[in-house]
The first five atom37 places (N, CA, C, CB, O) and aatype in JSON, in Angstrom:
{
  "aatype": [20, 20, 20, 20, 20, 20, 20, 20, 20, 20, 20, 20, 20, 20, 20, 20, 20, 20, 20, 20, 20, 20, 20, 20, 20, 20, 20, 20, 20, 20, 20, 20, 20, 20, 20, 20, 20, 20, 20, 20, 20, 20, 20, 20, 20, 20, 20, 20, 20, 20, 20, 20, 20, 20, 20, 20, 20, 20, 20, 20, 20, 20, 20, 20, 20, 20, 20, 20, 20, 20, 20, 20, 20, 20, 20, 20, 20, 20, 20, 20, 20, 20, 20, 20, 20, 20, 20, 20, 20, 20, 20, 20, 20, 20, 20, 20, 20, 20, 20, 20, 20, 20, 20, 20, 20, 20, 20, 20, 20, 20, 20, 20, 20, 20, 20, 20, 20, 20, 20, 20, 20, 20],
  "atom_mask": [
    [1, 1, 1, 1, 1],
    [1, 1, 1, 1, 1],
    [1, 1, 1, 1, 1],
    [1, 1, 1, 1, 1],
    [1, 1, 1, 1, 1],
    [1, 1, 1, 1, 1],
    [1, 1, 1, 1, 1],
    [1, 1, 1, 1, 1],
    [1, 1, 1, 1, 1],
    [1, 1, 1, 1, 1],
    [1, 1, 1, 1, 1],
    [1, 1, 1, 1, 1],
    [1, 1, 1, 1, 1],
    [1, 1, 1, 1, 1],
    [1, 1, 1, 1, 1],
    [1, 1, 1, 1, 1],
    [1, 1, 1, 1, 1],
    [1, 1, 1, 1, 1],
    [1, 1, 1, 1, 1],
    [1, 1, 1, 1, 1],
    [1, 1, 1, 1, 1],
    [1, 1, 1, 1, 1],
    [1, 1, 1, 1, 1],
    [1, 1, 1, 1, 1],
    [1, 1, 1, 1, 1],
    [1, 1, 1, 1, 1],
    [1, 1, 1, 1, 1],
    [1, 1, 1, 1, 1],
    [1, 1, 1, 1, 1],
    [1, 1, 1, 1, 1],
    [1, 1, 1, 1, 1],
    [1, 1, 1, 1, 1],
    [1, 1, 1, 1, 1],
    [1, 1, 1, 1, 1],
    [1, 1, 1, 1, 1],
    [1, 1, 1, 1, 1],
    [1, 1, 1, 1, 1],
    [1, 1, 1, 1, 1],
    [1, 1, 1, 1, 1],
    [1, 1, 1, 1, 1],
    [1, 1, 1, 1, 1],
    [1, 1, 1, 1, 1],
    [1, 1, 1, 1, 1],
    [1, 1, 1, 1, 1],
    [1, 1, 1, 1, 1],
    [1, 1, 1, 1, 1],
    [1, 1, 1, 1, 1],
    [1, 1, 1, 1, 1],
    [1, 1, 1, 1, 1],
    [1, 1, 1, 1, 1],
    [1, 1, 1, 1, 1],
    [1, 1, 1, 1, 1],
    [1, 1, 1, 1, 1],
    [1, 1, 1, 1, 1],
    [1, 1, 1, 1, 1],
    [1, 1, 1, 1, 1],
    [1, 1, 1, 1, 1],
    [1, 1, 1, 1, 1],
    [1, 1, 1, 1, 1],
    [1, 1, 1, 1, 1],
    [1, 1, 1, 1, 1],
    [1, 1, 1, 1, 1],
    [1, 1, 1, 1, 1],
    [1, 1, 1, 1, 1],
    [1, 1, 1, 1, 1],
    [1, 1, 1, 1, 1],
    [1, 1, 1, 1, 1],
    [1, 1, 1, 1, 1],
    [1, 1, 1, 1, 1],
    [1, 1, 1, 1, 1],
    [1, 1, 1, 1, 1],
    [1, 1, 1, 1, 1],
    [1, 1, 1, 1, 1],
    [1, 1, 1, 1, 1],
    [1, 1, 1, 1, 1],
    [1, 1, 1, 1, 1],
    [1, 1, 1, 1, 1],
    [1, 1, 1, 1, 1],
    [1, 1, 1, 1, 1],
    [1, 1, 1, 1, 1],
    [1, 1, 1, 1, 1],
    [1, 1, 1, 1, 1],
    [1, 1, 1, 1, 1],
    [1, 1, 1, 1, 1],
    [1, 1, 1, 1, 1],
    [1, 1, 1, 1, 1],
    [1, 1, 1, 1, 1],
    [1, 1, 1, 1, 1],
    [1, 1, 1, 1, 1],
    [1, 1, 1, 1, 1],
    [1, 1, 1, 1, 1],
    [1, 1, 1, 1, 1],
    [1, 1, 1, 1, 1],
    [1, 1, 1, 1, 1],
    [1, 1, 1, 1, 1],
    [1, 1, 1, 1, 1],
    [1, 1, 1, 1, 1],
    [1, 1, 1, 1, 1],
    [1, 1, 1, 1, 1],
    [1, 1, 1, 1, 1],
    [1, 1, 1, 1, 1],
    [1, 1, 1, 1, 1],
    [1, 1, 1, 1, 1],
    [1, 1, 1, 1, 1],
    [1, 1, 1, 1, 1],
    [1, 1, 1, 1, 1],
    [1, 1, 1, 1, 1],
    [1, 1, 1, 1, 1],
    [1, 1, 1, 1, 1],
    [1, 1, 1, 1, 1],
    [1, 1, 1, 1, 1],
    [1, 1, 1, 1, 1],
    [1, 1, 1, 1, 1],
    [1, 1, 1, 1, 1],
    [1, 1, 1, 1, 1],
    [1, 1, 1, 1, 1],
    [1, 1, 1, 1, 1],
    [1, 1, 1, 1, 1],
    [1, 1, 1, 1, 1],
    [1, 1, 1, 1, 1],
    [1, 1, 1, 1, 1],
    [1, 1, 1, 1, 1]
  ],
  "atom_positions": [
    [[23.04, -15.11, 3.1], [21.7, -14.57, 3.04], [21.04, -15.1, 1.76], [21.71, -13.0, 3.07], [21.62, -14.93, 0.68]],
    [[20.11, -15.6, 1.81], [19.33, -16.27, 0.77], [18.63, -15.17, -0.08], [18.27, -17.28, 1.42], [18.37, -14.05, 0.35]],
    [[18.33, -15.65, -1.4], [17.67, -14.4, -1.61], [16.01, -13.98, -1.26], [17.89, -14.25, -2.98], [15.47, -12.9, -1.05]],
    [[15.72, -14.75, -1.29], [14.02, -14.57, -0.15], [14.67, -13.39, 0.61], [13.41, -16.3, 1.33], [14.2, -12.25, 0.57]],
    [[15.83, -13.76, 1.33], [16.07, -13.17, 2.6], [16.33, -11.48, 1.92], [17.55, -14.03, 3.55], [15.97, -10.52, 2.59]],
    [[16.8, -11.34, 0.93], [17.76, -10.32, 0.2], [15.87, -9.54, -0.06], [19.15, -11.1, -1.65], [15.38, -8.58, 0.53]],
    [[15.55, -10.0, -0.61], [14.38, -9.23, -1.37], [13.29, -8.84, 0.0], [13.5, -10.42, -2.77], [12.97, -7.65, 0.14]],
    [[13.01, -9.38, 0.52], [12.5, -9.04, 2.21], [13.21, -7.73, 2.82], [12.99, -10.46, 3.38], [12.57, -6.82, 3.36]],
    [[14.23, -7.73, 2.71], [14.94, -6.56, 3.37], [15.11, -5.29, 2.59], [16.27, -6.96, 3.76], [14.95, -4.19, 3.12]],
    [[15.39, -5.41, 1.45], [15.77, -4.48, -0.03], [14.69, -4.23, -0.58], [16.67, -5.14, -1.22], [14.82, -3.38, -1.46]],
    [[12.97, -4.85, -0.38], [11.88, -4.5, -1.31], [11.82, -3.23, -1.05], [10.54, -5.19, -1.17], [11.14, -2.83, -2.0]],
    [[12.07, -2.29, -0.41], [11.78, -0.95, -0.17], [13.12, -0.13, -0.31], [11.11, -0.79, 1.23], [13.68, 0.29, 0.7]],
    [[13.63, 0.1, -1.59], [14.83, 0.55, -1.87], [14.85, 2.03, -1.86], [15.27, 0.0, -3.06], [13.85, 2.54, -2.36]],
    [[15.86, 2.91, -1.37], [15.71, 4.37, -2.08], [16.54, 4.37, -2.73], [15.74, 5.59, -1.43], [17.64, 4.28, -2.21]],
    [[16.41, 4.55, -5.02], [17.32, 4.72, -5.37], [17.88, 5.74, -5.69], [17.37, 4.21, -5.87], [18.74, 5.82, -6.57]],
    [[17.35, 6.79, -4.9], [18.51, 8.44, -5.45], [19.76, 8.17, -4.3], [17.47, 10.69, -4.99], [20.64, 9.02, -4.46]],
    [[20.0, 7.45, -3.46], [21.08, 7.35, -2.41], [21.39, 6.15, -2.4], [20.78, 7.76, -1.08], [22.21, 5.7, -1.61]],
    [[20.76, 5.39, -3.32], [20.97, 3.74, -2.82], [21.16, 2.89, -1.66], [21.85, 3.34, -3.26], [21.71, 1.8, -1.47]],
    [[20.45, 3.88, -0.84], [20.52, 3.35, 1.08], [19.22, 2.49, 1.2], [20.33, 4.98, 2.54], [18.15, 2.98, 0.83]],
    [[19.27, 1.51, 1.58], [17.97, 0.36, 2.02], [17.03, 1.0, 3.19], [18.69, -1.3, 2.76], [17.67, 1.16, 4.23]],
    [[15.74, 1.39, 3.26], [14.79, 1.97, 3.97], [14.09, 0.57, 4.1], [14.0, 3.29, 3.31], [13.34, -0.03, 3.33]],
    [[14.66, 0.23, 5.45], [14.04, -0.8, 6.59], [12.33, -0.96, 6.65], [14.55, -0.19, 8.19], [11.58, -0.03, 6.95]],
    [[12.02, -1.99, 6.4], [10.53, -1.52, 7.04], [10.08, -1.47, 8.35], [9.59, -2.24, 6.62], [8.87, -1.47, 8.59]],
    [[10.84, -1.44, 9.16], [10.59, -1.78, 10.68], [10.65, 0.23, 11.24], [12.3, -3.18, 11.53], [10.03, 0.81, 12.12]],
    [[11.61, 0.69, 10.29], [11.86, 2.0, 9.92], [10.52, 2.65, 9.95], [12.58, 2.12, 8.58], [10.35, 3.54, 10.78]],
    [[9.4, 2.28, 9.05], [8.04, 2.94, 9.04], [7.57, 3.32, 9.78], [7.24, 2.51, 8.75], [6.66, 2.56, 10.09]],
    [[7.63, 4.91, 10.92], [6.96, 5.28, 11.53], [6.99, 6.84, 11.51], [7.12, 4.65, 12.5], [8.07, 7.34, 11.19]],
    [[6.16, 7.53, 11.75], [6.25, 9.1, 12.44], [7.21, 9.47, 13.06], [5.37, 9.44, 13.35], [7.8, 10.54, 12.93]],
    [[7.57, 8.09, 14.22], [8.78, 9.23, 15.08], [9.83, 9.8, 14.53], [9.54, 8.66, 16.16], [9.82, 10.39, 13.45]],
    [[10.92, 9.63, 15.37], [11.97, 10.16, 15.37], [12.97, 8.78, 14.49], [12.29, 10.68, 17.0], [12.88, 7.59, 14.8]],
    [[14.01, 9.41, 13.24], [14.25, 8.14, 12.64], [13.7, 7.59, 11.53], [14.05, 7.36, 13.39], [14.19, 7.06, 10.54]],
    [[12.38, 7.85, 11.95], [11.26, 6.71, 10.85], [10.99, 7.53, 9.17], [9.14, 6.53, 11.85], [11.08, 8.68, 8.75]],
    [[10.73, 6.6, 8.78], [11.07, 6.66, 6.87], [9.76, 6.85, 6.58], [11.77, 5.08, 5.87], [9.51, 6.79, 5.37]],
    [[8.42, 7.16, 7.65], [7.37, 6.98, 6.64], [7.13, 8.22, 5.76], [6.09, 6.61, 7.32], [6.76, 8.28, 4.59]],
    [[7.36, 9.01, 6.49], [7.03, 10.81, 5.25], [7.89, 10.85, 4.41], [7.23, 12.59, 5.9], [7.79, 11.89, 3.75]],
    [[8.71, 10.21, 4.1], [9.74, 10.18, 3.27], [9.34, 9.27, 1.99], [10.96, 9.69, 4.04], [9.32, 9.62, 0.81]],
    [[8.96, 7.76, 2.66], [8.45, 7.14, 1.59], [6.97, 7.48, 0.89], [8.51, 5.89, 1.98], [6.63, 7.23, -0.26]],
    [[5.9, 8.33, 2.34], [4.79, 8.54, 1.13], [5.1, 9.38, 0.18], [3.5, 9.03, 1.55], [4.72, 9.1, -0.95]],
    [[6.1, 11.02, 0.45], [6.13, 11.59, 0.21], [6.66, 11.24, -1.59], [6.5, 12.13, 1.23], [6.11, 11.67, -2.61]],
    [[7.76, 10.42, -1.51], [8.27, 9.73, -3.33], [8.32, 8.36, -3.07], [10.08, 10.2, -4.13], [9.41, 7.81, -2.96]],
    [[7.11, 7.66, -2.94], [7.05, 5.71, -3.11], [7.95, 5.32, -4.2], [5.33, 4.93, -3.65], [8.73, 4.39, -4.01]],
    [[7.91, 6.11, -5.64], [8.01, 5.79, -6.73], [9.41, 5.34, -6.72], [7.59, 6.72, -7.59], [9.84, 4.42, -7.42]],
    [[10.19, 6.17, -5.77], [11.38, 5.86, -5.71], [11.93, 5.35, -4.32], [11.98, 6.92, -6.17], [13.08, 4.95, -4.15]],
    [[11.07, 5.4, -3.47], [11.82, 4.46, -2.27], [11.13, 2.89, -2.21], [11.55, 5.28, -0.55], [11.47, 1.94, -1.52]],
    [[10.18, 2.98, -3.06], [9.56, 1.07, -2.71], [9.19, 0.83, -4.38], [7.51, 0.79, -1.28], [8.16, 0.19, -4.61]],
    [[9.95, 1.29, -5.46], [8.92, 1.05, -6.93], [7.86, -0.4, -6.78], [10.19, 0.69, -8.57], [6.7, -0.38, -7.19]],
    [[8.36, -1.39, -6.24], [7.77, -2.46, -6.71], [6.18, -2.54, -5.57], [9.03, -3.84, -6.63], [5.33, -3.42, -5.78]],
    [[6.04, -1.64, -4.57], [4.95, -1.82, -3.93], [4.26, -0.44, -4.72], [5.13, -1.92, -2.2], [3.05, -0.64, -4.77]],
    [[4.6, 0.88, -5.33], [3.88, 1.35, -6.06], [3.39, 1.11, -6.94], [4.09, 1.91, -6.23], [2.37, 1.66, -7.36]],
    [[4.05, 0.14, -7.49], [3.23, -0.89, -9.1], [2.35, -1.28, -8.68], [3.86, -2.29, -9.91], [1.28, -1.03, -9.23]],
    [[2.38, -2.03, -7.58], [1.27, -2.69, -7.09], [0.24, -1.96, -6.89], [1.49, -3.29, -6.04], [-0.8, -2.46, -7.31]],
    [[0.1, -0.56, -6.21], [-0.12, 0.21, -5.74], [-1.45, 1.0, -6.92], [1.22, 0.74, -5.33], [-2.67, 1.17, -6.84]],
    [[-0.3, 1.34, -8.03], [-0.79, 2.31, -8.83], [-1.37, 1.12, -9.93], [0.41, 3.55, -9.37], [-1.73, 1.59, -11.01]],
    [[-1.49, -0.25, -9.79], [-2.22, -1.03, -10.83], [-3.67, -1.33, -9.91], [-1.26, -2.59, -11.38], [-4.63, -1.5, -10.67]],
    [[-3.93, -1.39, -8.79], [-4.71, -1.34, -8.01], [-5.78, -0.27, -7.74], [-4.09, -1.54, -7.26], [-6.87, -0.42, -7.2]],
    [[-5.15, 1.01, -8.29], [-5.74, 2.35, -8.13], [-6.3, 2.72, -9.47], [-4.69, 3.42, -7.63], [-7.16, 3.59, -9.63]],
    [[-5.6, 1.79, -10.72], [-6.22, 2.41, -12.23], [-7.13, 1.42, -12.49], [-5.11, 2.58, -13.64], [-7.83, 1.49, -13.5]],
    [[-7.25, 0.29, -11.53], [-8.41, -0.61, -12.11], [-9.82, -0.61, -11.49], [-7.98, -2.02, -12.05], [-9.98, -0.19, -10.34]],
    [[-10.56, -0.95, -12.04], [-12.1, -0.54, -11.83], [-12.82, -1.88, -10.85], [-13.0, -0.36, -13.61], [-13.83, -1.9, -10.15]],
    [[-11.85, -2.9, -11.14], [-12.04, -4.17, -10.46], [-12.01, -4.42, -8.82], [-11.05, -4.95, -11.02], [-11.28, -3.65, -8.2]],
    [[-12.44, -5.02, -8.38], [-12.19, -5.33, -6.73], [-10.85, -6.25, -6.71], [-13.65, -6.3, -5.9], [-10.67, -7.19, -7.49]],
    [[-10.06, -5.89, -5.81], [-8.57, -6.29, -6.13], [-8.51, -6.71, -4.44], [-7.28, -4.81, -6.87], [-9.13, -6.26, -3.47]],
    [[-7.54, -7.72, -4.56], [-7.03, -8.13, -3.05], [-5.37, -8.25, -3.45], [-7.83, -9.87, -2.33], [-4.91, -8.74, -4.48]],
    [[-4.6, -7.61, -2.26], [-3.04, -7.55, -2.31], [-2.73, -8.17, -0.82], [-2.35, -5.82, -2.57], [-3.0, -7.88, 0.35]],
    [[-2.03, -9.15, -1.53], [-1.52, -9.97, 0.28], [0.13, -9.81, 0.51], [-1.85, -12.19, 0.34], [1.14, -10.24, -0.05]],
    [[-0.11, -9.16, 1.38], [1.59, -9.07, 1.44], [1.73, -9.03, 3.2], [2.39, -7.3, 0.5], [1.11, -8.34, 4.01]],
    [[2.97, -10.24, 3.44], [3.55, -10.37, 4.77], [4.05, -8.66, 5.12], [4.98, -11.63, 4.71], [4.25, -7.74, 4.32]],
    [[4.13, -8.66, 6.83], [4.33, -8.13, 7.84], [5.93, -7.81, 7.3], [3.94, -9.0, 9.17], [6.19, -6.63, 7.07]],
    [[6.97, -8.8, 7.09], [8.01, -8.81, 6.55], [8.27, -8.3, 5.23], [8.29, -9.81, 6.65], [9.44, -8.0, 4.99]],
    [[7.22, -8.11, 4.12], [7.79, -8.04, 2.95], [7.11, -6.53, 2.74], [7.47, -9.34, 1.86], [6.57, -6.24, 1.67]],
    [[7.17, -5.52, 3.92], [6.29, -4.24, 3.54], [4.83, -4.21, 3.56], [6.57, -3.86, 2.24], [4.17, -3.82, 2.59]],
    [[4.28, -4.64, 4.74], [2.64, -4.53, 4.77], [2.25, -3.22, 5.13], [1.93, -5.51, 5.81], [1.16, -2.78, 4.78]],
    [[3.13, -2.46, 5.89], [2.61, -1.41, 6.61], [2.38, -0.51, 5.87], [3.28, -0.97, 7.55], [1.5, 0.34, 5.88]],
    [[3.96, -0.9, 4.57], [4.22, 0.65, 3.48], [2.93, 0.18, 2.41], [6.34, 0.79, 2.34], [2.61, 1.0, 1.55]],
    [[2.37, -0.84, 2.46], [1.7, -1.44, 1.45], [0.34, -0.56, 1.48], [1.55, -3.07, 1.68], [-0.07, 0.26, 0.65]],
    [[-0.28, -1.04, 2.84], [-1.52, -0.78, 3.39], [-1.36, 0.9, 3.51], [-1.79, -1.67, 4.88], [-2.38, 1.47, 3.13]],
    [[-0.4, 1.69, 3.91], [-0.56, 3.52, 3.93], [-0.33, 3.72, 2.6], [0.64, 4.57, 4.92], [-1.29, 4.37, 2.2]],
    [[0.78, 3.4, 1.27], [0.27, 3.76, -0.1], [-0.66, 3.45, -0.65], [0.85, 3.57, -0.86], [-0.72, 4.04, -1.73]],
    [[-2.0, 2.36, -0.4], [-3.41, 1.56, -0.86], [-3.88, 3.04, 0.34], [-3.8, -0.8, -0.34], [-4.25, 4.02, -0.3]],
    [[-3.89, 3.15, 1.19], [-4.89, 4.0, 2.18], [-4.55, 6.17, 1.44], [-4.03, 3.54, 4.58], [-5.3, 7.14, 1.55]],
    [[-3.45, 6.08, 0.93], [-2.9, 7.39, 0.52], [-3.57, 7.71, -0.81], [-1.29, 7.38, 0.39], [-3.95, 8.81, -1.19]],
    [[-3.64, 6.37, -1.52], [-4.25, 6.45, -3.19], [-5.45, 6.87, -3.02], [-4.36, 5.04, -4.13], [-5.95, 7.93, -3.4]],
    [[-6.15, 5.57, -2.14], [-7.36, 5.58, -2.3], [-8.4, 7.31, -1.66], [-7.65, 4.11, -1.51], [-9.45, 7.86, -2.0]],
    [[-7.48, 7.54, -0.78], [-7.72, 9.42, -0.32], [-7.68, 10.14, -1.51], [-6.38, 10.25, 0.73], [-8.46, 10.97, -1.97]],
    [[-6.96, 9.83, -1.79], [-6.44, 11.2, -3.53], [-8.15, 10.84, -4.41], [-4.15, 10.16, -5.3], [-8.97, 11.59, -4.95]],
    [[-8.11, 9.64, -4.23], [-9.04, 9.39, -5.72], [-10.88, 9.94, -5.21], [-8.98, 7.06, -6.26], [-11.78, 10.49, -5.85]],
    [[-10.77, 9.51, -3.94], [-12.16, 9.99, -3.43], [-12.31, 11.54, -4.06], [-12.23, 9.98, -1.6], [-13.3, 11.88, -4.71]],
    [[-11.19, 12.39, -3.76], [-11.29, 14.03, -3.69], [-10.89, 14.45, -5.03], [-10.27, 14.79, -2.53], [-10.62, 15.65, -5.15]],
    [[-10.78, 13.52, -6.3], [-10.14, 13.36, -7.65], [-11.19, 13.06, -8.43], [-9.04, 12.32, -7.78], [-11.58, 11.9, -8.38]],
    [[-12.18, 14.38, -9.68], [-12.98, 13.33, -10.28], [-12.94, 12.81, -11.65], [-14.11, 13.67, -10.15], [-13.81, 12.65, -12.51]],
    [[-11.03, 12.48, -11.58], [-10.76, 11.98, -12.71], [-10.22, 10.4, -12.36], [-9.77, 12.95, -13.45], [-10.15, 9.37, -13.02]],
    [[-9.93, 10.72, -11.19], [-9.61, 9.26, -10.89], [-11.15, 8.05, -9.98], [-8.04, 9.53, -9.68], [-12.14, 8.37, -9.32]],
    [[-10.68, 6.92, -10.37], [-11.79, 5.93, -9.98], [-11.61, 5.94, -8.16], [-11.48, 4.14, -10.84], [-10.58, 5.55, -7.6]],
    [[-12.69, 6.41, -7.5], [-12.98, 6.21, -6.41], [-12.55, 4.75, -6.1], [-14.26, 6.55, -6.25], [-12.92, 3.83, -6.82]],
    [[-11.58, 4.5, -4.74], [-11.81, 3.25, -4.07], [-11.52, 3.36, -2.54], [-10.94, 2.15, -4.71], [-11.09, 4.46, -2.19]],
    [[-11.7, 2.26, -1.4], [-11.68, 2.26, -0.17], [-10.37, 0.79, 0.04], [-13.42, 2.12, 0.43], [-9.92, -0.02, -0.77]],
    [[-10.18, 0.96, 1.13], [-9.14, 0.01, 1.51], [-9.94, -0.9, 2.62], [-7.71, 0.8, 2.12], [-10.83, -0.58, 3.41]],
    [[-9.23, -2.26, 2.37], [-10.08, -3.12, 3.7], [-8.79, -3.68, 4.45], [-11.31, -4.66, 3.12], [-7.66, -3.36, 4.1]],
    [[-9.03, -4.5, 5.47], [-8.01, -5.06, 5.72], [-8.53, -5.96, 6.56], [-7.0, -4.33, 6.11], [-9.73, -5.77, 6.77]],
    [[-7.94, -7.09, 7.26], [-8.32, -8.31, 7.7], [-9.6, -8.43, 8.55], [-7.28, -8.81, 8.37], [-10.4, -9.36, 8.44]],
    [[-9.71, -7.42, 9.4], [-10.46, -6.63, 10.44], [-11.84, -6.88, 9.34], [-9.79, -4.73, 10.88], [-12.82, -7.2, 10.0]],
    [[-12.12, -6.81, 7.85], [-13.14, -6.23, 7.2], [-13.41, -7.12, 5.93], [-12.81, -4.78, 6.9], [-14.06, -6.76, 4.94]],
    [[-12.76, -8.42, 6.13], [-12.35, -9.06, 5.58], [-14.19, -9.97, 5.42], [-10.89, -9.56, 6.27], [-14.65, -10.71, 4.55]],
    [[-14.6, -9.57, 6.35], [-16.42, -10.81, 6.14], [-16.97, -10.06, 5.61], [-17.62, -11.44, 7.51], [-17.83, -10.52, 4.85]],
    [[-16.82, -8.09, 5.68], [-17.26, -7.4, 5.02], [-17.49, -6.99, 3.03], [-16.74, -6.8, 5.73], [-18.42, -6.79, 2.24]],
    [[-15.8, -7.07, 3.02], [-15.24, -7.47, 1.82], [-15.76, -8.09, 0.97], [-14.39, -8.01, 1.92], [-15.97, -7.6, -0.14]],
    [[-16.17, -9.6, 1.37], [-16.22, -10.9, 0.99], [-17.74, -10.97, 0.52], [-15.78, -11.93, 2.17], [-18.01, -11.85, -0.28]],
    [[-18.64, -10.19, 0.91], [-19.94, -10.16, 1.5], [-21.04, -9.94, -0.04], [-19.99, -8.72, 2.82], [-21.12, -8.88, -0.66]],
    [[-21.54, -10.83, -0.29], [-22.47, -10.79, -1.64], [-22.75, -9.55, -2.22], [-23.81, -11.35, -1.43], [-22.61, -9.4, -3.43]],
    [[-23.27, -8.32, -1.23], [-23.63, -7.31, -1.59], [-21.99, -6.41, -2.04], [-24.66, -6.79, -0.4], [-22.23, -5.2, -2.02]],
    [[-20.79, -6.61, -2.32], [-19.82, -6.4, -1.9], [-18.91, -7.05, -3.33], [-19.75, -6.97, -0.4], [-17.71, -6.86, -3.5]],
    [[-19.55, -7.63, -4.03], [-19.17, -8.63, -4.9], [-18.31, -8.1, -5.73], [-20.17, -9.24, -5.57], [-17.34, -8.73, -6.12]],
    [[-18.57, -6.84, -6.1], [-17.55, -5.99, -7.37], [-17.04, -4.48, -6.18], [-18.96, -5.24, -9.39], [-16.76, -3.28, -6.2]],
    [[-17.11, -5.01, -5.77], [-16.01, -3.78, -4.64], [-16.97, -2.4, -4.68], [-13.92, -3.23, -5.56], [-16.46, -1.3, -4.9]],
    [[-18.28, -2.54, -4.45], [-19.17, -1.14, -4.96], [-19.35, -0.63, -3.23], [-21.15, -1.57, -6.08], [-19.19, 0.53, -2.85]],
    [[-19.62, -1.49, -2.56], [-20.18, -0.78, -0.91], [-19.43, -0.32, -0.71], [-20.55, -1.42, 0.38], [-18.27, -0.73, -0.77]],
    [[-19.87, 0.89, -0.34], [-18.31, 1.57, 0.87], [-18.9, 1.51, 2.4], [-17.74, 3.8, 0.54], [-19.48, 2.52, 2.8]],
    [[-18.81, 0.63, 3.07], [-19.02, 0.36, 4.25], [-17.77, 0.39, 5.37], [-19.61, -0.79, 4.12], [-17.7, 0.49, 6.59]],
    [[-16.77, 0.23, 4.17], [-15.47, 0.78, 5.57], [-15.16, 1.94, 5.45], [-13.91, 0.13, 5.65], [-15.68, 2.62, 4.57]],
    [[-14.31, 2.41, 6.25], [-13.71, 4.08, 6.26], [-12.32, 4.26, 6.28], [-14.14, 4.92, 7.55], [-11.65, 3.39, 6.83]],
    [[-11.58, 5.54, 5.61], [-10.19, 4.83, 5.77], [-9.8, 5.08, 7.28], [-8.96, 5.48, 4.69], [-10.65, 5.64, 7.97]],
    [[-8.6, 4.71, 7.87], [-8.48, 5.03, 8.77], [-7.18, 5.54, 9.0], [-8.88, 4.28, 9.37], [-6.88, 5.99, 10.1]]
  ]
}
């Protein structure tokens, strides 16, 4: 196993058990790791909460690209979980999440410093 391959599988670690939380794992049903990981990110994915929580303290318009494989799903619900807290928070900086779907929106002159809120979370 290469390590590309190692860090793809292991980016979403839980370390109070040291058991690997799959991302294919991410769902509601029966089985699935997602209430688990929103519930403590800090400790089942640290390195997508960095991302996460450097994205949420900055005032800047930020883009995070991350493969299907390397945790997009856990990526995109902790960016969609932050950005909820901060709307209803008025200590924290308001932000919205986009995603490919919103991507001409994003991009869009009027849009330039991440100020429109023209998407919604979903």
């Amino acid at each position: 196993m290469t390590a590309r391959t190692r860090l793809q599988t292991d980016i979403i670690r839980h370390h109070a058990t040291a058991k690997a939380v799959n991302h294919a794992g991410f769902h509601d049903g029966a089985g699935g790791s997602k209430n688990r990981i929103l519930a403590c990110p800090e400790e089942c994915c640290p390195k997508l909460w960095a991302v996460a929580q450097a994205v949420a303290n900055s005032q800047k318009k930020a883009l995070v690209m991350t493969s299907r494989a390397c945790g997009y799903l856990v990526m995109l619900a902790l960016l969609r979980q932050m950005a909820e807290k901060s709307t209803k928070s008025k200590s924290a900086v308001p932000f919205q999440v986009a995603t490919m779907e919103e991507l001409a929106e994003f991009n869009h002159v009027s849009n330039a410093t991440g100020q429109a809120a023209w998407w919604k979370l979903r």
